[in-house]
PyMOL Python script that loads the backbone (N, CA, C, O; Angstrom):
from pymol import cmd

cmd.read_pdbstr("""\
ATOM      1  N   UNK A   1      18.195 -13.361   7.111  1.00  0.00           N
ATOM      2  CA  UNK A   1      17.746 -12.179   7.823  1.00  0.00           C
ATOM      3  C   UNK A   1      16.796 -11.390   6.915  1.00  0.00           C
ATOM      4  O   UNK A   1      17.102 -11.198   5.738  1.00  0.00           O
ATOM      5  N   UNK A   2      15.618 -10.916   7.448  1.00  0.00           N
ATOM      6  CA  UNK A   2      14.927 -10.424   6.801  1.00  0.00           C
ATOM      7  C   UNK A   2      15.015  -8.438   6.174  1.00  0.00           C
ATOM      8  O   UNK A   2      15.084  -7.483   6.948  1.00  0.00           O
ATOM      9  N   UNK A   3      14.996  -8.388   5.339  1.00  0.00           N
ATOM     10  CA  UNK A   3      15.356  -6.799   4.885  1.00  0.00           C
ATOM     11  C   UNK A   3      14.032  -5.948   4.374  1.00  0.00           C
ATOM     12  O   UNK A   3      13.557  -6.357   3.314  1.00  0.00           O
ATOM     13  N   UNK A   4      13.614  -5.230   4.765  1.00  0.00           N
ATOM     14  CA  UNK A   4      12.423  -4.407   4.427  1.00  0.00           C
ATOM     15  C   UNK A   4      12.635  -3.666   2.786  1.00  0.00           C
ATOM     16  O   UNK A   4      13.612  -3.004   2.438  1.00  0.00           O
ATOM     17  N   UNK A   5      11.673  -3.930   2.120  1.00  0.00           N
ATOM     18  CA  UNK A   5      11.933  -2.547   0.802  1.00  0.00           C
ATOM     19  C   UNK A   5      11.502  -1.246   1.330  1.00  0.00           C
ATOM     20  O   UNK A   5      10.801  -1.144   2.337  1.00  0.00           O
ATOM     21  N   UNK A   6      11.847  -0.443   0.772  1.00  0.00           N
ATOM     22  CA  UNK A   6      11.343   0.923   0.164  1.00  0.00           C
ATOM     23  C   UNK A   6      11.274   1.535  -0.017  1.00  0.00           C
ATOM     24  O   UNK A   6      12.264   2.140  -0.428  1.00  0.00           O
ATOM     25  N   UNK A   7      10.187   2.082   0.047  1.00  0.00           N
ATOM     26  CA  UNK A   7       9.566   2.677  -1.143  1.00  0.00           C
ATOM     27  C   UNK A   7      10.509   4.092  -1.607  1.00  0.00           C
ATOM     28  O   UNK A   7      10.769   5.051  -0.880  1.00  0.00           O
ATOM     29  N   UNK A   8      10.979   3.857  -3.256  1.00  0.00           N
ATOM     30  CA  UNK A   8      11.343   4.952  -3.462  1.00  0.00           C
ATOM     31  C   UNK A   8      10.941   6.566  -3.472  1.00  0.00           C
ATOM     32  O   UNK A   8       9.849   7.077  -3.221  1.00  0.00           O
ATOM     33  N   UNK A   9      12.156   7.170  -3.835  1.00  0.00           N
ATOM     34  CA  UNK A   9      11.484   8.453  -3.411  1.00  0.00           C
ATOM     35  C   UNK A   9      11.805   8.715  -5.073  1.00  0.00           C
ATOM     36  O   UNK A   9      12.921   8.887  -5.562  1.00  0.00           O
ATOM     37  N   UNK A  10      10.588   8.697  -5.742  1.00  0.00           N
ATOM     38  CA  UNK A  10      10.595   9.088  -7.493  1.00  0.00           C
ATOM     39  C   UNK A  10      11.710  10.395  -7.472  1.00  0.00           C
ATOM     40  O   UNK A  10      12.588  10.138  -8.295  1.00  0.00           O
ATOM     41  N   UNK A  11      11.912  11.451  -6.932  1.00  0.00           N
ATOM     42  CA  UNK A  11      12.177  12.593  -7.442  1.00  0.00           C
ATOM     43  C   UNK A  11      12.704  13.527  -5.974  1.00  0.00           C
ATOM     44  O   UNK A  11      12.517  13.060  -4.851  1.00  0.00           O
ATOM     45  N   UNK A  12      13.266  14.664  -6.157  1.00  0.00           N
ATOM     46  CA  UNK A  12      13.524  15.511  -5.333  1.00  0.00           C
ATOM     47  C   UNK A  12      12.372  16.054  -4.571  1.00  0.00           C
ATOM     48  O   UNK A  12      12.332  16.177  -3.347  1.00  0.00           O
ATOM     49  N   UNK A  13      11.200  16.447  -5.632  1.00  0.00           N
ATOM     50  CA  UNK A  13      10.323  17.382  -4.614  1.00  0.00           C
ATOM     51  C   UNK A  13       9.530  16.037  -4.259  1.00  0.00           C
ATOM     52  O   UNK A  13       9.159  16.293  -3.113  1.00  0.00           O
ATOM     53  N   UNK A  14       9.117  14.939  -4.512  1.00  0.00           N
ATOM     54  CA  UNK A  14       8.119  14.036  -4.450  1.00  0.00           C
ATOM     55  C   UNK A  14       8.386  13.211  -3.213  1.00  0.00           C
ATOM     56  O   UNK A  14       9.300  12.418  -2.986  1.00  0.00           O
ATOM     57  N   UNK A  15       7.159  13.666  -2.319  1.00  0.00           N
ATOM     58  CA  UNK A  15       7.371  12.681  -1.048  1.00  0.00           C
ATOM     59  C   UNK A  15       6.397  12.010  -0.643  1.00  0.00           C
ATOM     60  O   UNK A  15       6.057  12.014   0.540  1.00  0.00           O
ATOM     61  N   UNK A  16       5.643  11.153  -1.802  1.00  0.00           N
ATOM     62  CA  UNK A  16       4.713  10.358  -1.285  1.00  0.00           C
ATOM     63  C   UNK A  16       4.737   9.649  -2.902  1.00  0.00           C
ATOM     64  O   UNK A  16       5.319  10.389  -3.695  1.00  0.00           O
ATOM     65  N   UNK A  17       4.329   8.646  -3.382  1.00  0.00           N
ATOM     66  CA  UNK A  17       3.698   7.620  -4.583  1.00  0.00           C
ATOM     67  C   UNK A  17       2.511   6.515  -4.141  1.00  0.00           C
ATOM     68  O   UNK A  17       2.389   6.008  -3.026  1.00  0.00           O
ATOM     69  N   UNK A  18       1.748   6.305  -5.213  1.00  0.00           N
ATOM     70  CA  UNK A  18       0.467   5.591  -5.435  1.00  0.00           C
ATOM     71  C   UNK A  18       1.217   4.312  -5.931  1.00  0.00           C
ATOM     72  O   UNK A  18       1.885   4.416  -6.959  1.00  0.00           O
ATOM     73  N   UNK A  19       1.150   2.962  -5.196  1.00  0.00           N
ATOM     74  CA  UNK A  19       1.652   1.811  -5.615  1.00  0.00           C
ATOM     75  C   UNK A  19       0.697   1.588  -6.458  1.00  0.00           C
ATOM     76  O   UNK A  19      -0.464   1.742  -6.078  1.00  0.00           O
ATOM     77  N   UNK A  20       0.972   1.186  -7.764  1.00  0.00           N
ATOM     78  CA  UNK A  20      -0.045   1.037  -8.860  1.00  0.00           C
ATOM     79  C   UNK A  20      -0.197  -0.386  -9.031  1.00  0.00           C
ATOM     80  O   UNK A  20      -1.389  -0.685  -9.095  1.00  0.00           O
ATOM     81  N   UNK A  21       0.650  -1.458  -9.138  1.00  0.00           N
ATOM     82  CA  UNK A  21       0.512  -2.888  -8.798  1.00  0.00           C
ATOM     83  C   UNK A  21       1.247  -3.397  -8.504  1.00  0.00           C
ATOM     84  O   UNK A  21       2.401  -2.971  -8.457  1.00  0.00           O
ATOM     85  N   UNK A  22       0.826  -4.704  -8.130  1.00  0.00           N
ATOM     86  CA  UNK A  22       2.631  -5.388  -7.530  1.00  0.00           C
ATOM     87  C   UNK A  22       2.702  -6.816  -8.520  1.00  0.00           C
ATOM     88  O   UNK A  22       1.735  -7.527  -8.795  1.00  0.00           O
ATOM     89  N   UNK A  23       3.766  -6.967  -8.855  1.00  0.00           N
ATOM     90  CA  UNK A  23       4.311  -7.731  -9.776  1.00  0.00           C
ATOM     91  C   UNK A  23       4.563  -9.453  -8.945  1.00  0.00           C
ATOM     92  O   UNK A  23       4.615 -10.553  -9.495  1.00  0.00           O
ATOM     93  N   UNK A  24       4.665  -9.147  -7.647  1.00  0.00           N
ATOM     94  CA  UNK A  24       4.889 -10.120  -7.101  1.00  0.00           C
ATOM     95  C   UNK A  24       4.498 -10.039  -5.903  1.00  0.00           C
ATOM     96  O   UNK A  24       4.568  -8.991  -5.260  1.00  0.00           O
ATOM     97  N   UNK A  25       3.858 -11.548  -5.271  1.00  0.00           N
ATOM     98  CA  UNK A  25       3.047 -11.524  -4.407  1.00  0.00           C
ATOM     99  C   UNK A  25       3.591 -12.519  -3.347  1.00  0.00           C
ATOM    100  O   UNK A  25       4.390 -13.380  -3.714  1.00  0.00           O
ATOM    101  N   UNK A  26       3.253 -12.456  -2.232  1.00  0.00           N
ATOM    102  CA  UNK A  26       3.427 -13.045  -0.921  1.00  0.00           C
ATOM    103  C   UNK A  26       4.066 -14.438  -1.052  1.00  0.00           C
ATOM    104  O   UNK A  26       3.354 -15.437  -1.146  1.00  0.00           O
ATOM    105  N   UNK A  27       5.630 -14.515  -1.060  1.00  0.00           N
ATOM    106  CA  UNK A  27       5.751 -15.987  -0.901  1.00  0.00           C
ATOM    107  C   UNK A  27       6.569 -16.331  -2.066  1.00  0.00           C
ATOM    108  O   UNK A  27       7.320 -17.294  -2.224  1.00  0.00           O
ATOM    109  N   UNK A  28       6.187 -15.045  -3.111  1.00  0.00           N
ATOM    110  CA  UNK A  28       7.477 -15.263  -4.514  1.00  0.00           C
ATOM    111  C   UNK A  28       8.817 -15.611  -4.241  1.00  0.00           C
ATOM    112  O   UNK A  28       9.116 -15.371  -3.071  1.00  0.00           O
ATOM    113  N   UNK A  29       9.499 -15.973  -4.750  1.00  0.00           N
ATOM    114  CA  UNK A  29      10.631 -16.255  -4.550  1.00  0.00           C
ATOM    115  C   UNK A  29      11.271 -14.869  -5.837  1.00  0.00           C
ATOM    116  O   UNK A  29      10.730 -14.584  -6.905  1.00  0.00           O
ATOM    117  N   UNK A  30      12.771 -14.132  -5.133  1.00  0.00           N
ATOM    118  CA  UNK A  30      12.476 -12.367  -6.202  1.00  0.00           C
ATOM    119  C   UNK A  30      14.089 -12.738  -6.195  1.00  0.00           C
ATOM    120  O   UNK A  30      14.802 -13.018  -5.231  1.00  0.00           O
ATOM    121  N   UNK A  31      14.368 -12.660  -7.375  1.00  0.00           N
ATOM    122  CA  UNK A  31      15.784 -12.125  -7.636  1.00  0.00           C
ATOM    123  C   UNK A  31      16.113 -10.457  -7.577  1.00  0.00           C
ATOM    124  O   UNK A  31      15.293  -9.578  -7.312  1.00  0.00           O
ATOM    125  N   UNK A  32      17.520 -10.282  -7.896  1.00  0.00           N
ATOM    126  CA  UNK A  32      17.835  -9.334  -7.969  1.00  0.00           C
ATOM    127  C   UNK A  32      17.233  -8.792  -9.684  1.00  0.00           C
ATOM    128  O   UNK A  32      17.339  -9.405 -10.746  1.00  0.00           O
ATOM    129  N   UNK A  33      16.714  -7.676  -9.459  1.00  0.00           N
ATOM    130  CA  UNK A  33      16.407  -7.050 -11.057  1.00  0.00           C
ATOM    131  C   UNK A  33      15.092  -7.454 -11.320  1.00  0.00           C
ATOM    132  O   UNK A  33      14.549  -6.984 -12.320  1.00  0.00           O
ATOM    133  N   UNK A  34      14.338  -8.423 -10.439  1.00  0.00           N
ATOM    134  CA  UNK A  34      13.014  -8.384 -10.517  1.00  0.00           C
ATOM    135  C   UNK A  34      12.102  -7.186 -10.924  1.00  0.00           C
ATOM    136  O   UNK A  34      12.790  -6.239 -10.543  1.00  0.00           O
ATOM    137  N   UNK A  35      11.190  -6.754 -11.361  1.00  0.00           N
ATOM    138  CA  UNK A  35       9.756  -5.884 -11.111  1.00  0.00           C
ATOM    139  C   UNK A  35       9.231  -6.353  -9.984  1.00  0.00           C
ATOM    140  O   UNK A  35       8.972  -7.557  -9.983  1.00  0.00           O
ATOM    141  N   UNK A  36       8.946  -5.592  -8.790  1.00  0.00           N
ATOM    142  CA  UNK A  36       8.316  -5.682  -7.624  1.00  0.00           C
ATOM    143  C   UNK A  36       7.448  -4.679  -7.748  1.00  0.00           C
ATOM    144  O   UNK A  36       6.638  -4.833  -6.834  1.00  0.00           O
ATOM    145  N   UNK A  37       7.282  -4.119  -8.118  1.00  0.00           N
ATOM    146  CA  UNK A  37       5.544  -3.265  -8.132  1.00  0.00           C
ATOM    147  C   UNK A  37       6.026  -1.924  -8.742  1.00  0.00           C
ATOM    148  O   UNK A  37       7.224  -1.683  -8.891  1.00  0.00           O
ATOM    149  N   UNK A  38       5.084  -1.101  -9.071  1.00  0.00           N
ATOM    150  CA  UNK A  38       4.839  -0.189 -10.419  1.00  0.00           C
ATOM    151  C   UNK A  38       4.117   0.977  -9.242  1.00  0.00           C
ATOM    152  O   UNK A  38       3.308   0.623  -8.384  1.00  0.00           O
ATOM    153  N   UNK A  39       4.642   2.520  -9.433  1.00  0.00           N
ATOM    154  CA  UNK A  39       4.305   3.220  -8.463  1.00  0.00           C
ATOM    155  C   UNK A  39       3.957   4.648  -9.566  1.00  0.00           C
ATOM    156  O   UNK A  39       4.484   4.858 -10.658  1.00  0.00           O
ATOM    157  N   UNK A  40       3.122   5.318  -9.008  1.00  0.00           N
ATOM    158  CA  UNK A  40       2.811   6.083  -9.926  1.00  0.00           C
ATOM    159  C   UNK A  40       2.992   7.668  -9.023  1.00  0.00           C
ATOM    160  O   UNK A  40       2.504   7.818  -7.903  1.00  0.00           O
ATOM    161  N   UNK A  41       3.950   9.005  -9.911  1.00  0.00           N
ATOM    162  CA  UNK A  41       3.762   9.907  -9.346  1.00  0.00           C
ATOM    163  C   UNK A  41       2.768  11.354 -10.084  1.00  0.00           C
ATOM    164  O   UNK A  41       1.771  11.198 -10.789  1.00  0.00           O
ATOM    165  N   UNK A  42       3.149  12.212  -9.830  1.00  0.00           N
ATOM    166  CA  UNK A  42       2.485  13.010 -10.501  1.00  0.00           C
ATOM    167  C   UNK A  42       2.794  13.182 -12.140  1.00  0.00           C
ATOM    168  O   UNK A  42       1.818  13.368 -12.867  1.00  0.00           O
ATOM    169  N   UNK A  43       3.906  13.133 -12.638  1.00  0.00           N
ATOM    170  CA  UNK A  43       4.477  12.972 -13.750  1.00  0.00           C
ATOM    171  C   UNK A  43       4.383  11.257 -14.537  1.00  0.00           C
ATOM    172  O   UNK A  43       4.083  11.087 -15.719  1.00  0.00           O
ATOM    173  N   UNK A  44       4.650  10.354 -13.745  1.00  0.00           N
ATOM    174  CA  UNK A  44       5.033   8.727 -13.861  1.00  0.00           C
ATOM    175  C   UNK A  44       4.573   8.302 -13.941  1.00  0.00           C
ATOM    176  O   UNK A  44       3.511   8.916 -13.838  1.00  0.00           O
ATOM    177  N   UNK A  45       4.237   6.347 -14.297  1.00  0.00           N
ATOM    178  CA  UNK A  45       4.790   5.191 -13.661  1.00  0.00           C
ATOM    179  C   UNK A  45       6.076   4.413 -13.348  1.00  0.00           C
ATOM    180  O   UNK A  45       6.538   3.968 -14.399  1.00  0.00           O
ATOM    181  N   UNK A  46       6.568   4.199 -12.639  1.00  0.00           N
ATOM    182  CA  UNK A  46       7.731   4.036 -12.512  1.00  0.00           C
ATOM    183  C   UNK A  46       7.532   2.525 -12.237  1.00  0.00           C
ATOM    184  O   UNK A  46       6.530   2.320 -11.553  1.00  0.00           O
ATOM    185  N   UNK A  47       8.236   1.383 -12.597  1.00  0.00           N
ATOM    186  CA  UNK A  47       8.657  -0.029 -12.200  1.00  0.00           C
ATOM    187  C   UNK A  47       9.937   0.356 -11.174  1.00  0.00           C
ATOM    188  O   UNK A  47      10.907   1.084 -11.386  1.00  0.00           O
ATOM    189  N   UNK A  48       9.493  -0.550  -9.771  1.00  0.00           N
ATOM    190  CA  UNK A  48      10.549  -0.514  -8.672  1.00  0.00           C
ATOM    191  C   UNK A  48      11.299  -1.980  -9.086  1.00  0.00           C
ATOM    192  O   UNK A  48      10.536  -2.932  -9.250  1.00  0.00           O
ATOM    193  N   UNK A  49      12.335  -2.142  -9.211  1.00  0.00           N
ATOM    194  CA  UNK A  49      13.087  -3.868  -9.314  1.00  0.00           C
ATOM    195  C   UNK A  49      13.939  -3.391  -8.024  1.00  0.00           C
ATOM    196  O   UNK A  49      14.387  -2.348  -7.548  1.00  0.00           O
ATOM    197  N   UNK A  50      13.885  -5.120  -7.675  1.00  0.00           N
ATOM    198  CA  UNK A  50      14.414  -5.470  -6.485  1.00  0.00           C
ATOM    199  C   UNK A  50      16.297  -5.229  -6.608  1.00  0.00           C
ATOM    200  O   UNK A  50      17.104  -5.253  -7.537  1.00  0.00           O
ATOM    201  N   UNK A  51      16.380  -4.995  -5.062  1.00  0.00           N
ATOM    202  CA  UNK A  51      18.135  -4.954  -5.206  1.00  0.00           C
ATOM    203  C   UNK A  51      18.550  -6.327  -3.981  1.00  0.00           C
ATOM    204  O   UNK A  51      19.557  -6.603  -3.329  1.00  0.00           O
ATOM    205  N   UNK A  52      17.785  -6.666  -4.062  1.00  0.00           N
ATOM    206  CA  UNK A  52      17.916  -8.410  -3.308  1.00  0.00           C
ATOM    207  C   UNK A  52      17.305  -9.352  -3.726  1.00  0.00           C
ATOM    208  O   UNK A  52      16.534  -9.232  -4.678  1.00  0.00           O
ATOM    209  N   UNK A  53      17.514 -10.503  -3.104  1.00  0.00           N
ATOM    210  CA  UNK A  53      16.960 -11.829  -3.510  1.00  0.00           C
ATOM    211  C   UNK A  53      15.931 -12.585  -2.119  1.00  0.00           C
ATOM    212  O   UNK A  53      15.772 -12.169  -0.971  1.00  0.00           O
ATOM    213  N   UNK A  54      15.584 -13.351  -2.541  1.00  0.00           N
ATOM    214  CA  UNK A  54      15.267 -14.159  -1.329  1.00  0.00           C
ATOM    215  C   UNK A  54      13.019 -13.901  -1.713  1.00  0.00           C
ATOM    216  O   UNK A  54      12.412 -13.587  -2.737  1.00  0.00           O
ATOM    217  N   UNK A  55      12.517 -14.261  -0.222  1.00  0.00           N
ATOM    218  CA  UNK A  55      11.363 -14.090  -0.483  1.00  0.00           C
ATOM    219  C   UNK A  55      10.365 -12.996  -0.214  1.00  0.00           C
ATOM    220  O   UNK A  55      10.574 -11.980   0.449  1.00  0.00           O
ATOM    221  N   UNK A  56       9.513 -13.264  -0.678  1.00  0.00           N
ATOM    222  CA  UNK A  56       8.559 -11.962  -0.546  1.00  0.00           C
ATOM    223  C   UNK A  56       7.641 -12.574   0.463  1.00  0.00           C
ATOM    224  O   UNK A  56       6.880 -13.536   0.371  1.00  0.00           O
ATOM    225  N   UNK A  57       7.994 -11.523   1.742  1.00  0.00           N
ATOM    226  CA  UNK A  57       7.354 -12.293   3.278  1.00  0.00           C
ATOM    227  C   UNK A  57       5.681 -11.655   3.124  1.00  0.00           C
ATOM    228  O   UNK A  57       4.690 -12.346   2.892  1.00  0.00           O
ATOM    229  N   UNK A  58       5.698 -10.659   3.258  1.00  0.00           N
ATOM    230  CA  UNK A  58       4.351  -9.820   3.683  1.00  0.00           C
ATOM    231  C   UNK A  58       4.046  -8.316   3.306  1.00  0.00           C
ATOM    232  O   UNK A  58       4.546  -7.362   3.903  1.00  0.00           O
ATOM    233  N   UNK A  59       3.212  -8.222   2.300  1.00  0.00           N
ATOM    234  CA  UNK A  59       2.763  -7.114   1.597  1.00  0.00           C
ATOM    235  C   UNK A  59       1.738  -6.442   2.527  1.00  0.00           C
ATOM    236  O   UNK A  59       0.696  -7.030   2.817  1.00  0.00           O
ATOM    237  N   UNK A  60       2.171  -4.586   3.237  1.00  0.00           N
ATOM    238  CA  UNK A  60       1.749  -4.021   3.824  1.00  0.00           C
ATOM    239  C   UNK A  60       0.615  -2.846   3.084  1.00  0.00           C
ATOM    240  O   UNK A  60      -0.441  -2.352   3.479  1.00  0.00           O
ATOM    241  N   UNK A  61       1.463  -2.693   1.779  1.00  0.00           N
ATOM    242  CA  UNK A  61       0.557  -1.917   1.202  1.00  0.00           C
ATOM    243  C   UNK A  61      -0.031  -1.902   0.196  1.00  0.00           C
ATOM    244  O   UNK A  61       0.754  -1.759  -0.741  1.00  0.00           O
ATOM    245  N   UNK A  62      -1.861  -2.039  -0.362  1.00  0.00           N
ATOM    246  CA  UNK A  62      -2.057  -2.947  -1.270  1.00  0.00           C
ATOM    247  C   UNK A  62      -2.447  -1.925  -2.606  1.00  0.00           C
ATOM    248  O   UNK A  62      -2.716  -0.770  -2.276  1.00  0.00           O
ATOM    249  N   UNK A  63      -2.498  -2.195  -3.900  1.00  0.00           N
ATOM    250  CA  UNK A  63      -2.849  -1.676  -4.821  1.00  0.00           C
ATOM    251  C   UNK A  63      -3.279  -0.258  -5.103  1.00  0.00           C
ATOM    252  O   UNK A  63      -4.164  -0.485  -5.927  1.00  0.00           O
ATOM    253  N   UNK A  64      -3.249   0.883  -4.987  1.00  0.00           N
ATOM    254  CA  UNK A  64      -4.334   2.171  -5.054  1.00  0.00           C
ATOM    255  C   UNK A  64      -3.971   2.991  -4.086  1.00  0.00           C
ATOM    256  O   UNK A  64      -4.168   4.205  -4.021  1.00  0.00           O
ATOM    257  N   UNK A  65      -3.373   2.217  -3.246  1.00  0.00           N
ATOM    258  CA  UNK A  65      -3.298   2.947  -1.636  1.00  0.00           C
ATOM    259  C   UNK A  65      -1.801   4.042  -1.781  1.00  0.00           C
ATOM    260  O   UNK A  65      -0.902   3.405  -2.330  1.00  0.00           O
ATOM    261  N   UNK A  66      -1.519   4.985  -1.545  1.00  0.00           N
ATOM    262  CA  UNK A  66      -0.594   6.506  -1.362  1.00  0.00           C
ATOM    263  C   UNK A  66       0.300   6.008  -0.231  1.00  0.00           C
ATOM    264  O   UNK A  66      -0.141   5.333   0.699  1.00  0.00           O
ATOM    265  N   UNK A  67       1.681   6.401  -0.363  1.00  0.00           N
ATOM    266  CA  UNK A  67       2.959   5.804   0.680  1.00  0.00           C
ATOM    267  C   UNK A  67       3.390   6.840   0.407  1.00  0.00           C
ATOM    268  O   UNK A  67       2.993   7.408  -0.611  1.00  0.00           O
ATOM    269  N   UNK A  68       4.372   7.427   1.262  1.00  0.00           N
ATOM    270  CA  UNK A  68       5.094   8.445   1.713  1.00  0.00           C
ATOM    271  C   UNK A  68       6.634   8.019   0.797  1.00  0.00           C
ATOM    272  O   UNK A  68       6.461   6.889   0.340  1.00  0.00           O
ATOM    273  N   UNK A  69       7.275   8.265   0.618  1.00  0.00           N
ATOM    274  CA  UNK A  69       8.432   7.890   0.232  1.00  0.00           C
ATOM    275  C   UNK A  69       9.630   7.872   0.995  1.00  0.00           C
ATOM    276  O   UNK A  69      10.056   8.915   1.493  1.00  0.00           O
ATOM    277  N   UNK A  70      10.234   6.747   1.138  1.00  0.00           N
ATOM    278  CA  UNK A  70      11.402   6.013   1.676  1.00  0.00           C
ATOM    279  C   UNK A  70      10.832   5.439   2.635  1.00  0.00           C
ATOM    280  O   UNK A  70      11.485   5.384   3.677  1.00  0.00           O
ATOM    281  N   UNK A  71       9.482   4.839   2.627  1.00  0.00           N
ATOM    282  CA  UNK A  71       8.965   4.001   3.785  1.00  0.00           C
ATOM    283  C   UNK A  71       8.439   2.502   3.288  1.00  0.00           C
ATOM    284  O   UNK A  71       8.326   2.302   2.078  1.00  0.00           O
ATOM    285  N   UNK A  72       8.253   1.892   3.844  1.00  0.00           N
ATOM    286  CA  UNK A  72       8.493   0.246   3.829  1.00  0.00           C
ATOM    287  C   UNK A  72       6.927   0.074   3.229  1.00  0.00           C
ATOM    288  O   UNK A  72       6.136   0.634   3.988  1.00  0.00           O
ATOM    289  N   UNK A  73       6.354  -0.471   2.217  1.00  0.00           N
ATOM    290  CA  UNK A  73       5.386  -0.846   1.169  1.00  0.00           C
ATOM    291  C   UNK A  73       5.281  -2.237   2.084  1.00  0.00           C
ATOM    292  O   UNK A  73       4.109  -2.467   2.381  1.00  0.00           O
ATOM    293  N   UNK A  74       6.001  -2.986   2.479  1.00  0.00           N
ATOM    294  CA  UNK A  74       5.993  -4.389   2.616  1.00  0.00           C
ATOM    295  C   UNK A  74       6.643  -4.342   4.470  1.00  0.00           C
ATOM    296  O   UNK A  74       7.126  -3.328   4.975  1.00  0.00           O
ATOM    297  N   UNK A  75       6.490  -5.615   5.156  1.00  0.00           N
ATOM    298  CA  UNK A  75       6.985  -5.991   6.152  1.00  0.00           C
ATOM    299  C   UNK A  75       8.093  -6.748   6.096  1.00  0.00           C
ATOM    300  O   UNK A  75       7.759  -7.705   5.399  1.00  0.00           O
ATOM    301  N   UNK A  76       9.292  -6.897   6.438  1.00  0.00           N
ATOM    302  CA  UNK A  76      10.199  -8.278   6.481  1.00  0.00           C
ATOM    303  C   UNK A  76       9.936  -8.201   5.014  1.00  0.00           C
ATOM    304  O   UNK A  76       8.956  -8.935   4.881  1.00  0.00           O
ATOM    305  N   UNK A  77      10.173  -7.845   4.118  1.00  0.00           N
ATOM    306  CA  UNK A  77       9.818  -8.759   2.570  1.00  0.00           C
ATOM    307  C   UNK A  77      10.452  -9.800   2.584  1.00  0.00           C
ATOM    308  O   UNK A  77       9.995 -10.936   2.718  1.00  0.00           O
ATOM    309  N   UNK A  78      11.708  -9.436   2.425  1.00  0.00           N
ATOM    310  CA  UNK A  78      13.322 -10.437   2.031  1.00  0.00           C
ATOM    311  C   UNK A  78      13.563 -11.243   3.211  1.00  0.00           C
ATOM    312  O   UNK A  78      13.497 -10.870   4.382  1.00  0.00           O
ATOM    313  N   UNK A  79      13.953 -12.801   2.603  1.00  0.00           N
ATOM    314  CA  UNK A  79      14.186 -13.543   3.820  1.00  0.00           C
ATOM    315  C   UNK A  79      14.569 -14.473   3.049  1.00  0.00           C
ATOM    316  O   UNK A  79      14.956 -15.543   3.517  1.00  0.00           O
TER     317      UNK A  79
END
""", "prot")
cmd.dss("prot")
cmd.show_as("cartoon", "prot")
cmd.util.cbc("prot")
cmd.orient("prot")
């Protein structure tokens, strides 16, 4: 079954992050404790690691691009 990531929420007041890169790309195969992509806030970079396994289906949001926080970076990732 497929499980969506995301995107953390860095901090209390912080409700958006800049995905700065992704560590792993379409089709990886991701353990638990992986680096899945590096997000940057006003203070940060932060490394996100995975809390599942399985594969990395489809990357929604790419490099540079601003996400809201607690919203899905990726589609289906996990599968």
């Amino acid at each position: 079954m497929a499980e969506p990531i995301i995107m953390p929420k860095p901090g209390q007041t912080m409700e958006e992050a800049t995905l700065v890169k992704w560590h792993k790309q379409e089709g990886d195969v991701v353990k638990k404790g992986d680096v899945l992509f590096e997000i940057e806030t006003d203070k940060a970079v932060l490394e996100v690691e995975s809390f599942q396994e399985g594969s990395l289906l489809k990357i929604l949001v790419k490099e540079g691009e601003t996400v809201p926080a607690e919203t899905p970076p990726t589609e289906s990732p996990m599968k």
